[in-house]
matplotlib code that plots the C-alpha trace (Angstrom):
import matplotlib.pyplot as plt

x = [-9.0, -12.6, -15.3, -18.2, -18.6, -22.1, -21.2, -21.9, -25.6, -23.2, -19.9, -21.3, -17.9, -14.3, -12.5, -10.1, -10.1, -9.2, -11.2, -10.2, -8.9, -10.9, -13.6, -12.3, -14.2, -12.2, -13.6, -12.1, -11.4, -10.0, -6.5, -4.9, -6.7, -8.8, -9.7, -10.6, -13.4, -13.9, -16.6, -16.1, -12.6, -11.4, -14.4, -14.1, -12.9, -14.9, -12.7, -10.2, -11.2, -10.9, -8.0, -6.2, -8.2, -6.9, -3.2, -2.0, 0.1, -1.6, -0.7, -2.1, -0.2, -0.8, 0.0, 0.6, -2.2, -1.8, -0.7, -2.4, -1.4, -4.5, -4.8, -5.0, -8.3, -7.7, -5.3, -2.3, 0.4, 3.2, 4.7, 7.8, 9.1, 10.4, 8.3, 5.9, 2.5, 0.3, -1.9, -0.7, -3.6, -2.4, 1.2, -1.3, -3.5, -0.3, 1.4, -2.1, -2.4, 1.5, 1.0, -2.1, -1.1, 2.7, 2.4, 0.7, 2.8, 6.3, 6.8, 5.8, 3.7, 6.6, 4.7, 1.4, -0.1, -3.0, -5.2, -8.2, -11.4, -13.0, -16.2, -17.8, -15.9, -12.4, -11.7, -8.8, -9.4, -8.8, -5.1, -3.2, -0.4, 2.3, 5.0, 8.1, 7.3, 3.9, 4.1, 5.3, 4.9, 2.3, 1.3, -1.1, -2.2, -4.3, -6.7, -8.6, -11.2, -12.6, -15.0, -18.1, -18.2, -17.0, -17.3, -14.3, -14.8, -12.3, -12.4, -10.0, -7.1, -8.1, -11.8, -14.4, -15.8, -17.8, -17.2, -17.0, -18.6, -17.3, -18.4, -15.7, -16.0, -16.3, -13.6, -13.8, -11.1, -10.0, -6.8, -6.2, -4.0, -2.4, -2.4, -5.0, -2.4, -1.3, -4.5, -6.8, -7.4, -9.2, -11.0, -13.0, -15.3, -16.6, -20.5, -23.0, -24.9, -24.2, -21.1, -19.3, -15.4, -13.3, -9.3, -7.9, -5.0, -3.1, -0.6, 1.9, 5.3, 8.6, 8.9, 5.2, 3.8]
y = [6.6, 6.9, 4.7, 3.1, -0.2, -2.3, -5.3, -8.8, -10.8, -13.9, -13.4, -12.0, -13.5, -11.5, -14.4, -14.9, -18.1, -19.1, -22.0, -24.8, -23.4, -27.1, -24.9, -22.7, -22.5, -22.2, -20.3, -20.5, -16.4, -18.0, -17.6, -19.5, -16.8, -17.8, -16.9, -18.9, -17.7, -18.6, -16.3, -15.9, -18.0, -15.4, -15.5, -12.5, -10.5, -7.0, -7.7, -7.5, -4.5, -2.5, -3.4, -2.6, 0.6, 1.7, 0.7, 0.7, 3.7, 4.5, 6.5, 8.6, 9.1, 11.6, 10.8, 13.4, 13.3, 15.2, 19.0, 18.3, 16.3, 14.3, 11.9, 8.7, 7.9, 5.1, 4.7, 2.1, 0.4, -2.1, -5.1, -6.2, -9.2, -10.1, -7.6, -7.6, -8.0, -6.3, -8.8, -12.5, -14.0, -12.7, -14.4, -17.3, -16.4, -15.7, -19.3, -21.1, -19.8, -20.8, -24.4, -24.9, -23.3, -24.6, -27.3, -24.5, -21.1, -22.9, -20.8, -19.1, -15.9, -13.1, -9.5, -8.0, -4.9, -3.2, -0.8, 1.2, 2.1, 4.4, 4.6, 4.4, 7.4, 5.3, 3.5, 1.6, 1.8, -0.7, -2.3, -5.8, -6.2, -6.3, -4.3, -7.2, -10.8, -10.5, -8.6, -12.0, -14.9, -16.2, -16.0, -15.4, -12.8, -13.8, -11.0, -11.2, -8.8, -7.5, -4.6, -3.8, -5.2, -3.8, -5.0, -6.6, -6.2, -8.4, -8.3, -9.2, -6.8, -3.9, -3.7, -6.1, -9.0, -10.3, -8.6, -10.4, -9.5, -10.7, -8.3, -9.4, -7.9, -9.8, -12.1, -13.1, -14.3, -14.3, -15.9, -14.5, -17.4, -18.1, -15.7, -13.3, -10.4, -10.2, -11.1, -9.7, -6.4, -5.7, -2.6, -1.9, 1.2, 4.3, 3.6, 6.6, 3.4, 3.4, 1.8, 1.3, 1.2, -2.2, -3.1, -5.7, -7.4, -8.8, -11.2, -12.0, -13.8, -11.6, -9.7, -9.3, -6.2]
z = [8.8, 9.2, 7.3, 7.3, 6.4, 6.3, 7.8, 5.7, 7.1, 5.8, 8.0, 11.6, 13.2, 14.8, 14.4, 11.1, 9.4, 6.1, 4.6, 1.8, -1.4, -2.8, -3.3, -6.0, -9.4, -12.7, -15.8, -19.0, -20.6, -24.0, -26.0, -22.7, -19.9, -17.2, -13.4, -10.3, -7.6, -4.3, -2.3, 0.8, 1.3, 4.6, 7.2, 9.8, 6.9, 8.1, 10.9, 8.9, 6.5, 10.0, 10.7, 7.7, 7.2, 10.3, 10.3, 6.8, 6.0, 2.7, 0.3, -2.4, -5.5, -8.3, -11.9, -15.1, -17.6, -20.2, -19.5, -15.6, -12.4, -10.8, -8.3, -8.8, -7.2, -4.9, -1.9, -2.3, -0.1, -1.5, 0.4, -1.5, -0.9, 3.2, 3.9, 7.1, 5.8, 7.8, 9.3, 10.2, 8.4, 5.2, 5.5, 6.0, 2.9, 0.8, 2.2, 1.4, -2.2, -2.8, -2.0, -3.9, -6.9, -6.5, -9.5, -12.1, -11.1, -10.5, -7.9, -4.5, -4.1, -3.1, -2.7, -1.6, -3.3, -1.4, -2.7, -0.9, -2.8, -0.2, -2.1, -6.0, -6.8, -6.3, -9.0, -11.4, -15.0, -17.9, -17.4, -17.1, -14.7, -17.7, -15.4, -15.4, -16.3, -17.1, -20.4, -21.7, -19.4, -18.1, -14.1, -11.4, -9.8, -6.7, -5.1, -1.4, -1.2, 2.2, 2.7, 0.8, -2.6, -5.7, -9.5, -10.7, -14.6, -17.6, -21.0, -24.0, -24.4, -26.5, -25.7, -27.5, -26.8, -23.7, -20.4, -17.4, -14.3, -10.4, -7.4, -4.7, -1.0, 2.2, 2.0, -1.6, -3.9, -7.7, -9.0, -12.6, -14.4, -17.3, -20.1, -18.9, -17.9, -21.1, -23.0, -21.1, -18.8, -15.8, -13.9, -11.3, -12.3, -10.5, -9.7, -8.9, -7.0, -2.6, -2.3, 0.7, 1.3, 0.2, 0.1, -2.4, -1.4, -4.9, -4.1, -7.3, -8.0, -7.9, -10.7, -11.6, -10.8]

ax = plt.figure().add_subplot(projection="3d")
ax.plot(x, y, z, "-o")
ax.set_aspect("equal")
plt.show()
């Protein structure tokens, strides 16, 4: 699949290497939510983008709205669980984030969700993951950005309040813990600003989608 990627001034390496998770930053959302951040956690991650950009079967998947089908305006692959991932350093990423958030979650990482914003016109609109356990548990859902950046927007469920603002590319990462599927949602909006191609990769427990 052809794009075009402007490389990170930051990152100028090939070579894929996680670093320590003991840099991750906790914020506090409220009612029991809150999200860790750890710029640039996977170093070679343009490396990376290429790859996956390149050998991922994506998909594109249309949804009804209304009396009209539309595509959904992003491309998507799904990794259940014993599935190949499709890079090694991701089985790596996905062991990493298990360990380290063993005590908190209870439980491993089981599935990776990719999704493909191939420019600002790509987008995911206002949602939590509440498919399965989330709608009333609470978890993690732990996302590794690489590519351009994109906004990553949350705000308390049902509009209101303060927004929160994360632009995640390059090898960035955000854990969203506790509560904040259920008492928050997330988006990541079109922009008629340049912006170049980036792939999320969401890890989550089985059963959380």
């Amino acid at each position: 699949m052809a794009t075009h990627l402007q490389g990170s001034l930051f990152d100028q390496t090939d070579e894929l290497r996680l670093g320590s998770l003991g840099g991750l930053r906790r914020t506090g959302l409220g009612s029991g939510a809150w999200i860790d951040v750890l710029p640039g956690w996977l170093s070679g991650a343009d490396a990376l983008f290429e790859r996956l950009a390149a050998e991922v079967p994506w998909r594109a998947e249309h949804r009804k709205m209304y009396d009209n089908v539309v595509a959904v305006p992003r491309l998507l692959a799904h990794y259940a669980e014993g599935d190949p991932l499709p890079h090694p350093v991701l089985d790596e990423a996905r062991t990493a984030l298990s360990a380290h958030y063993a005590e908190e979650l209870g439980e491993p990482f089981a599935t990776a969700g990719l999704c493909f914003y191939r420019d600002g016109r790509d987008s995911v609109a206002w949602h939590g993951d509440r498919i399965g356990r989330g709608a009333r548990e609470d978890t993690m859902v732990a996302i590794l950005s690489v590519g351009e950046p994109r906004d990553l927007l949350l705000r308390p469920a049902g509009g209101g309040g303060t927004v929160v603002r994360r632009p995640l590319g390059h090898g960035d990462l955000i854990v969203m813990g506790g509560s904040c599927q259920r008492t928050w949602e997330h988006c990541v909006p079109k922009t008629t600003r340049a912006a170049g191609p980036r792939i999320s990769v969401q890890f989550r427990p089985r059963g959380v989608r």
